[in-house]
C-alpha positions in Angstrom: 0.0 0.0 0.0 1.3 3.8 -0.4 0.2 6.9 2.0 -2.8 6.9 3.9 -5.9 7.5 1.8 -9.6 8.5 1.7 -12.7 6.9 -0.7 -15.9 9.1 -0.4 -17.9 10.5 2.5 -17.5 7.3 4.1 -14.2 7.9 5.2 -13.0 4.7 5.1 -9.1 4.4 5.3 -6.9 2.1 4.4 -4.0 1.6 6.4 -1.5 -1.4 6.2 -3.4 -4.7 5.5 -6.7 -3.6 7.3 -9.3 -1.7 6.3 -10.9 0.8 9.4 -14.6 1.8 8.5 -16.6 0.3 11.2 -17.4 0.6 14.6 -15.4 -1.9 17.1 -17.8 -4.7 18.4 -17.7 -4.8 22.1 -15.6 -8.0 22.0 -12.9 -6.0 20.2 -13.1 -2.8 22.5 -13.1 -5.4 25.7 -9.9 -7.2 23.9 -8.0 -4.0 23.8 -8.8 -3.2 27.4 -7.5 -6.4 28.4 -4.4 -5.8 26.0 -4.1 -1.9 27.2 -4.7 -2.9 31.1 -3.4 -0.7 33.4 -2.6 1.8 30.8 -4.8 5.2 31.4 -7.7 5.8 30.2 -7.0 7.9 27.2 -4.7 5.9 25.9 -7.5 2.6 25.5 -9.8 6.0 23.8 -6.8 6.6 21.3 -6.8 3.0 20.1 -10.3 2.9 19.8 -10.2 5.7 17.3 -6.8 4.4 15.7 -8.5 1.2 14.7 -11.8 2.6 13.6 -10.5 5.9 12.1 -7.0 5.6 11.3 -6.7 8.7 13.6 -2.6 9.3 12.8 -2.6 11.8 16.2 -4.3 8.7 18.4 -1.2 6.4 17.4 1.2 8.8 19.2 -1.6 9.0 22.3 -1.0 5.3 21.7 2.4 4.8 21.6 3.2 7.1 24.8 0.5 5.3 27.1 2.2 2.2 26.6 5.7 3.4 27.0 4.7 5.2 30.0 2.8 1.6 31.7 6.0 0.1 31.0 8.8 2.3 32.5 10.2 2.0 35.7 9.4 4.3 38.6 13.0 4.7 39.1 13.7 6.1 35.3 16.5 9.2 34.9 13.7 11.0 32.9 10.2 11.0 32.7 8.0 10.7 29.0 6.6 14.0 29.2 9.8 15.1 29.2 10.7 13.4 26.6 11.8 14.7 23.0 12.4 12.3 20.2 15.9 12.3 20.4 15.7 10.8 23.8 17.0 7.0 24.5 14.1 4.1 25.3 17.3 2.5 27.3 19.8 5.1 28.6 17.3 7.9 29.1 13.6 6.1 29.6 15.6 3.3 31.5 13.9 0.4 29.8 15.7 -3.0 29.1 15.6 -5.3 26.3 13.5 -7.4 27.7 10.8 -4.6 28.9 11.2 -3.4 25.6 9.5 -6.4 23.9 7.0 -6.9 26.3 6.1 -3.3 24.7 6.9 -3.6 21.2 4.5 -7.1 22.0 1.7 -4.5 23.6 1.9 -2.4 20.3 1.7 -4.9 17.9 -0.8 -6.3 19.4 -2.8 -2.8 19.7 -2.2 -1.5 16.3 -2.3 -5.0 14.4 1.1 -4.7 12.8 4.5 -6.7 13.5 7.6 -5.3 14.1 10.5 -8.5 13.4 13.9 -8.5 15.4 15.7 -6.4 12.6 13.5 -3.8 12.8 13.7 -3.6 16.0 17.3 -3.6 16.1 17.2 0.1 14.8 14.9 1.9 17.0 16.9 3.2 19.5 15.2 6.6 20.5 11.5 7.6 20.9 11.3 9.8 17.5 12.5 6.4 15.6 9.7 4.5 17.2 7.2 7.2 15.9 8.2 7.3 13.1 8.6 3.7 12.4 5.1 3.1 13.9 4.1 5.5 11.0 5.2 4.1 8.1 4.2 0.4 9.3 0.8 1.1 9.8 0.7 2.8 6.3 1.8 0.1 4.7 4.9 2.1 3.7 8.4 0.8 4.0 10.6 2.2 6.5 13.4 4.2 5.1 16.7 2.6 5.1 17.7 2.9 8.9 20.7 5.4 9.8 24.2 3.8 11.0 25.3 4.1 14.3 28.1 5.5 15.6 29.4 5.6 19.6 31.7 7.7 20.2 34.3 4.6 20.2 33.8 3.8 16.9 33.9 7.7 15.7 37.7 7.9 17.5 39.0 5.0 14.8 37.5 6.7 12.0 38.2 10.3 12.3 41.8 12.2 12.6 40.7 14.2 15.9 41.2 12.4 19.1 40.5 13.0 22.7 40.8 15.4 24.6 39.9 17.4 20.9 37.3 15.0 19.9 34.0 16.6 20.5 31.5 13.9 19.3 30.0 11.2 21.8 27.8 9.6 19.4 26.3 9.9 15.6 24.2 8.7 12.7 24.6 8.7 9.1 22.1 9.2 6.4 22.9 9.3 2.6 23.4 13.1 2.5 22.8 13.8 6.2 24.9 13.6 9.8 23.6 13.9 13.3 25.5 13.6 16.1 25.7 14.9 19.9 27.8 15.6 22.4 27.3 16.4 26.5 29.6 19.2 27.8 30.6 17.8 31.4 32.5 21.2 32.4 35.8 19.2 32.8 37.2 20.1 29.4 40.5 21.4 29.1 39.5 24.6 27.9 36.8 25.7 30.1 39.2 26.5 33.0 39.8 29.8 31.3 36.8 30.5 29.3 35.8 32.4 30.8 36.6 33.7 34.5 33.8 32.4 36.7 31.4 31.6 34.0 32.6 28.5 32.0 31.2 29.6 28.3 31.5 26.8 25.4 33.4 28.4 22.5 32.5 29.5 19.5 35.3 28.3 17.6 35.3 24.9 19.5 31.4 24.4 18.1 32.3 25.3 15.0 34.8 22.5 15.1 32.3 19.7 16.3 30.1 20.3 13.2 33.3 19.9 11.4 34.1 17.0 12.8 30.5 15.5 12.4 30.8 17.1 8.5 34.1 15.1 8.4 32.7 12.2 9.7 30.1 11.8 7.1 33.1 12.4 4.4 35.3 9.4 5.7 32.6 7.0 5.6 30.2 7.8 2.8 32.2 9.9 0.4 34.8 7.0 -1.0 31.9 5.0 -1.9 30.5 7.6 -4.1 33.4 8.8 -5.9 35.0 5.4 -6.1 37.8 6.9 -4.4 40.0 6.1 -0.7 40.1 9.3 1.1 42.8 9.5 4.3 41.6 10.3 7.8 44.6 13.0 7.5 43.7 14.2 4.5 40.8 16.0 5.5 41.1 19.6 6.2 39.1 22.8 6.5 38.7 24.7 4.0 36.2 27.4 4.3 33.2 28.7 6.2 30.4 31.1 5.5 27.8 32.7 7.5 29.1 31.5 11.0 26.3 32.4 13.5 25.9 31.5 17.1 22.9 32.7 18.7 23.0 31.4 22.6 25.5 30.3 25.3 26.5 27.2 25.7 27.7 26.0 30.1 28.4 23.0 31.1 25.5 20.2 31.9 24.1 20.9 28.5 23.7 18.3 25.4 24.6 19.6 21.8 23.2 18.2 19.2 24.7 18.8 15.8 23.6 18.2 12.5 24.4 18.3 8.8 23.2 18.0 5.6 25.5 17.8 2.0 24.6 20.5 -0.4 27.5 19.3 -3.0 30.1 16.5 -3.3 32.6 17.1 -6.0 36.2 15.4 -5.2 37.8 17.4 -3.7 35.8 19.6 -2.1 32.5 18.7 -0.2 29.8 21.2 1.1 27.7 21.1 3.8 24.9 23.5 6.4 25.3 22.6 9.1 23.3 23.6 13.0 23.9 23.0 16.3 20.8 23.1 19.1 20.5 22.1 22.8 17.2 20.7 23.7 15.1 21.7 20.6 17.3 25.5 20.8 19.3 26.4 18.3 23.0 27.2 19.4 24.9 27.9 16.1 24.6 27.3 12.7 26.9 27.9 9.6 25.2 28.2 5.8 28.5 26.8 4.1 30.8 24.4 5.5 33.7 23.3 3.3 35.3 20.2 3.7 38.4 19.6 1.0 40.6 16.4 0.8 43.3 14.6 -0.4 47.2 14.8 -0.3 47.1 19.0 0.1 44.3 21.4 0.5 42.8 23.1 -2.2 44.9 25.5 -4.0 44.4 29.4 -3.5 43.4 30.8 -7.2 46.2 31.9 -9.1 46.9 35.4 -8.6 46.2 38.0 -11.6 49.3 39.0 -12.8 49.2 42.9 -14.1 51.7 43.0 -17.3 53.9 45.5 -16.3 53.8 49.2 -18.2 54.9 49.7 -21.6 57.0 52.7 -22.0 55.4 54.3 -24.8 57.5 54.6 -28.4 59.5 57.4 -28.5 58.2 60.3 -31.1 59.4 60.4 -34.3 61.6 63.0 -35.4 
């Protein structure tokens, strides 16, 4: 099936391999209480009108209610304050195993099935949305992101720590993400500034570099049928450098990047940087070059020198 669709007054929607246009019996409605026990109230109302209308804002309602059944008491943060960057594991506290038992709960609910690989890639609550989405379309999922930890990121790019400023990322065709939490014992807070530890400018300028570079290591050789050097990859340029808020320790940065232009050997990103959903900084042209030297300036114009003019005839 492709995107959701309407046929007539009758509003009846197609969505994955069902077909919502009637009213639940009261055998179905009493089967999703029993599935949806001890989750509140609203949540049971939300699947009712996911399965009878295809409501798209119910399967969020949906999705949260059971989350929020399932999560420990004890959990670092709660949903509400959740965004959909946030970690089902590290930051909803949720282990594997409670994890199935609600991936179970949704399928189960929403009459779809989610296999192991799948689930292999949801990671955060904004992947499970948007997951959820496309299943119950009928549409498939877009080819998942990689993963990066911050592990994996220190044998791929030239930067190392205490100068690596990247504690995780994922990579899309022509996009990077990545984050990084600013725990106030870096090097170069102890003097910027006196009393109130500021994040530089110049040092988030350099994570989006590093994310920028990040995505040129890994996906650019592939698409120019080329090997590019971890050391070979400089900074070039950068146009319209903003920052627009300060940065202190205790906050998470979360920077991302999209390729404008790849063209060996130069590549061309915008890039932003935010801390929970506010943007921080932003730069409209990020250039990347590579290879054994950086880009060459442009030859000088040379100005022929002055020609004495002829001498007059006698």
């Amino acid at each position: 099936m492709g995107d959701w669709y309407w046929l007539g007054a009758s509003r009846k929607v197609v969505v994955g391999d069902f077909t919502m246009n009637n009213t639940l019996s009261e055998k179905d409605i009493a089967d999703l209480k029993e599935t949806l026990r001890r989750c509140r109230p609203e949540t049971v109302e939300a699947a009712i009108r996911f399965r009878e209308h295809g409501d798209p804002v119910a399967l969020r309602t949906v999705v949260y209610g059971v989350i929020r059944r399932y999560q420990p008491a004890n959990a670092g943060m709660r949903l509400e304050n959740a965004s959909d960057d946030t970690s089902l594991i590290q930051d909803l506290g949720l282990d594997s195993l409670t994890l199935l038992e609600i991936v179970l709960t949704i399928e189960e609910t929403l009459k779809v099935q989610i296999n192991n690989e799948e689930l292999k890639e949801i990671r955060t609550l904004g992947k499970l949305n948007q997951f959820l989405q496309h299943k119950v379309a009928g549409v498939m999922a877009a080819p998942a992101t990689k993963q990066y930890s911050r592990e994996h990121i220190a044998l791929v790019l030239p930067q190392q720590p205490p100068f690596l400023f990247l504690d995780g990322a994922e990579l899309g065709d022509e996009t990077v993400k990545a984050r990084y939490q600013v725990k106030g014992d870096e090097f170069f807070l102890a003097g910027h500034f006196k009393d109130e530890p500021i994040f530089p400018a110049s040092v988030l300028f350099e994570a989006l570099g590093q994310a920028a570079c990040l995505w040129v290591l890994e996906k650019a050789p592939k698409l120019l049928a080329k090997e590019i050097k971890a050391n070979h990859v400089f900074f070039a340029s950068l146009d319209g450098a903003h920052v627009y808020r300060k940065v202190r320790p205790g906050q998470q940065l979360t920077f991302e990047g999209k390729l404008v232009k790849l063209r060996d050997p130069v590549a061309i990103f915008s890039c932003s940087a935010s801390s929970n959903g506010d943007r921080v900084a932003a730069i409209d042209r990020l250039v990347l070059a590579f290879g054994e030297q950086l880009v060459p300036e442009e030859p000088a114009t040379t100005v022929p020198a002055a020609v004495p003019p002829p001498a007059a005839s006698v």
